[in-house]
C-alpha positions as CSV (number, residue, x, y, z in Angstrom):
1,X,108.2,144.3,101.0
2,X,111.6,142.4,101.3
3,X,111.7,139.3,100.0
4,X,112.6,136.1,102.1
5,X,116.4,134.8,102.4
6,X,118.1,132.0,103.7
7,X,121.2,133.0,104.6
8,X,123.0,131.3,107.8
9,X,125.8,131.2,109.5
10,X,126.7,127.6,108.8
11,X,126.7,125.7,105.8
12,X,123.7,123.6,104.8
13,X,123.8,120.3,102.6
14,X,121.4,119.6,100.1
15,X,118.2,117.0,100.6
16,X,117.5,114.7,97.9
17,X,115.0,112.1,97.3
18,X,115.5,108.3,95.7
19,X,112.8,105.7,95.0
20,X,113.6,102.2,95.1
21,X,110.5,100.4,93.0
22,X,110.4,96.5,93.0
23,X,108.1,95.6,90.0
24,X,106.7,92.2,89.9
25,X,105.6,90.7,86.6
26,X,103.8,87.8,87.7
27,X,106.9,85.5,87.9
28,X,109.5,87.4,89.4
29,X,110.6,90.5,91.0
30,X,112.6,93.9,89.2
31,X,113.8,97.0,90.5
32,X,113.0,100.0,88.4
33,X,116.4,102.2,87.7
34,X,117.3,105.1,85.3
35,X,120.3,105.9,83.6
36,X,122.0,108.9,84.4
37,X,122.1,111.4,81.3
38,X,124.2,113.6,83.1
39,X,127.0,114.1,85.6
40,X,128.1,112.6,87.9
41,X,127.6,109.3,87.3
42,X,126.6,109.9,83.5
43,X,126.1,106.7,81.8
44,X,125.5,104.7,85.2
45,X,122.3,103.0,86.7
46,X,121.3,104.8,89.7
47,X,117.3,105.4,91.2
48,X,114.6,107.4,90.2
49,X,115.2,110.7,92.6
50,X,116.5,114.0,92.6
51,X,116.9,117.6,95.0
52,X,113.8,118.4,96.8
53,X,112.6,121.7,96.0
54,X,111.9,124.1,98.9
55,X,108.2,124.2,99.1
56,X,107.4,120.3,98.8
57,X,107.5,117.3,101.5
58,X,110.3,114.8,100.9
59,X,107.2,112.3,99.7
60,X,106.1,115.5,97.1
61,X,109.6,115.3,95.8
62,X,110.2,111.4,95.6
63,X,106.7,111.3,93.4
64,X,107.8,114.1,91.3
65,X,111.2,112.9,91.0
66,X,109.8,109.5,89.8
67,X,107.1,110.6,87.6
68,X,109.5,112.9,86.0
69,X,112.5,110.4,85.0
70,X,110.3,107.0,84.3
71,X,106.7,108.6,83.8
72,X,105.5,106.1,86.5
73,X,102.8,107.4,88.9
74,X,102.2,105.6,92.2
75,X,99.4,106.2,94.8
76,X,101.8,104.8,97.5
77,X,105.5,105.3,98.6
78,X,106.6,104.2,102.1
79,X,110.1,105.9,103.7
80,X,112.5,103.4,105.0
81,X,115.4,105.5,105.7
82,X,117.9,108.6,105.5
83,X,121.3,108.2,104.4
84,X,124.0,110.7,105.6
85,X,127.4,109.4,104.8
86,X,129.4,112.6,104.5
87,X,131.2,111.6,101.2
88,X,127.9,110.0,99.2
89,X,127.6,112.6,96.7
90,X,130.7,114.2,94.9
91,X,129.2,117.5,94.1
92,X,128.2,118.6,97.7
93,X,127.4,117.6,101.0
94,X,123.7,115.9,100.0
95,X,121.5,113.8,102.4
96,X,119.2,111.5,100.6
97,X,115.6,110.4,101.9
98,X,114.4,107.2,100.9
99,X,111.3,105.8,99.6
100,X,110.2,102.0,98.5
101,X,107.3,101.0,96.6
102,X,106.0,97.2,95.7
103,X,103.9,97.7,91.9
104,X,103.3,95.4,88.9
105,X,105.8,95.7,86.5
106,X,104.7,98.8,84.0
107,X,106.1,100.9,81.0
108,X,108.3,103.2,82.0
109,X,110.2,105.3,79.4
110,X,113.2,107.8,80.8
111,X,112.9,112.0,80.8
112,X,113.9,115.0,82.9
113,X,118.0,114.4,83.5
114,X,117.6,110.5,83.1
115,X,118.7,109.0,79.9
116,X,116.8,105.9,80.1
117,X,114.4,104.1,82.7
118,X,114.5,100.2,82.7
119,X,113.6,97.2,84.8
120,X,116.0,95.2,85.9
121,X,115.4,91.5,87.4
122,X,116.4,91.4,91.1
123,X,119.0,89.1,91.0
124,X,120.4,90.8,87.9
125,X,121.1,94.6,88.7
126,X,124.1,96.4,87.3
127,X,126.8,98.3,89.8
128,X,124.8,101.3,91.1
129,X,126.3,104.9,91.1
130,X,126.5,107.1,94.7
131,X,125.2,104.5,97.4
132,X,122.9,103.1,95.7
133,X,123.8,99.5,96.1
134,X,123.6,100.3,99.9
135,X,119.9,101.7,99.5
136,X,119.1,98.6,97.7
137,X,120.4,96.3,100.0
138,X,118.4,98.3,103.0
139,X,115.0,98.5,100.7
140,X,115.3,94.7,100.2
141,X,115.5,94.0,103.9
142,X,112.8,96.2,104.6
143,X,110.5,94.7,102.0
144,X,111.3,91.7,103.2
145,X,110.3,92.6,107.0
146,X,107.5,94.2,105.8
147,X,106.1,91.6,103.3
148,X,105.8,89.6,106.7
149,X,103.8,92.2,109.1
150,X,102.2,94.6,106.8
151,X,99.1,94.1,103.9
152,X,100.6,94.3,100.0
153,X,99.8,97.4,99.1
154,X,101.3,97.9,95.0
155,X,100.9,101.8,94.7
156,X,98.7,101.0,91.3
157,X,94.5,101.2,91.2
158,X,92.5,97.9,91.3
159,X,96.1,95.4,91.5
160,X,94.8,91.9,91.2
161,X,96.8,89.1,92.2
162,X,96.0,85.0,91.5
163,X,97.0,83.4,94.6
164,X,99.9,81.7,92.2
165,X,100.8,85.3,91.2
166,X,101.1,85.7,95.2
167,X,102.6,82.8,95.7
168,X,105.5,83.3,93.2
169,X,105.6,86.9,94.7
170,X,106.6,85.8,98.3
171,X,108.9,83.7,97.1
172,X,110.6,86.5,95.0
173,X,111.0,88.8,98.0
């Protein structure tokens, strides 16, 4: 039997996943980035994420991608958008799904193609490689919206918040 192929007549771009984690340590809030150990963008802060493989959902590969490059394992990632801009990525054409979670502040410790994984406090993140400043600046807004219509849900098994804890959240986001 033959096997399968994927050729086409047009050109394709690649799909790749990011995952913007806001950690929250009880007093304020962090985003969870990884240094790139490799090109392009070696040496710069970007997010957790990587190219989706063929057989996986874009949700599969976000999860993967994360466990892989911080070791963090979440139950929960929600998608808050797809970002296309033709010149995003300077090895090929790529489009990038996104994901956001909201966890308590964990170790994380970088592996796979990332360098390094580290928190960074919200208010204190370094220039971002590709468009990742842009992804930040729409997971933000989203978290905000969402803090206000949805339940907290922090991707991590039996989360327990004091209502000061909550308080100091909410006034993070």
């Amino acid at each position: 039997m033959e096997e399968a192929k994927y050729c086409y007549k047009y050109p394709h771009p690649a799909v790749t996943t990011d995952c913007v984690v806001f950690g929250f340590d009880g007093k304020r809030l962090n985003v969870l980035l990884i240094e790139r150990g490799g090109e392009p963008f070696k040496g710069c802060w970007a997010f957790p994420g990587g190219f989706m493989n063929i057989d996986e959902t874009a949700e599969q590969s976000a999860m993967r991608e994360l466990r892989e490059e911080t070791g963090l394992e979440l139950k929960h990632l929600k998608q808050f958008g797809t970002f296309t801009a033709v010149n995003r990525d300077p090895r090929e054409r790529v489009i990038t799904i996104a994901f956001y979670a909201l966890a308590r502040k964990s170790d994380v410790q970088g592996g796979d193609d990332a360098a390094k994984a580290q928190w960074f406090p919200i208010e204190n993140v370094p220039p971002l490689a590709f468009d990742h400043d842009y992804i930040l600046q729409k997971a933000t807004e989203q978290l905000k919206k969402d803090i206000h219509f949805e339940p907290i849900d922090f991707g991590l098994p039996d989360e327990q918040f004091t209502i000061p804890e909550l308080q100091r959240l909410y006034e993070s986001i």
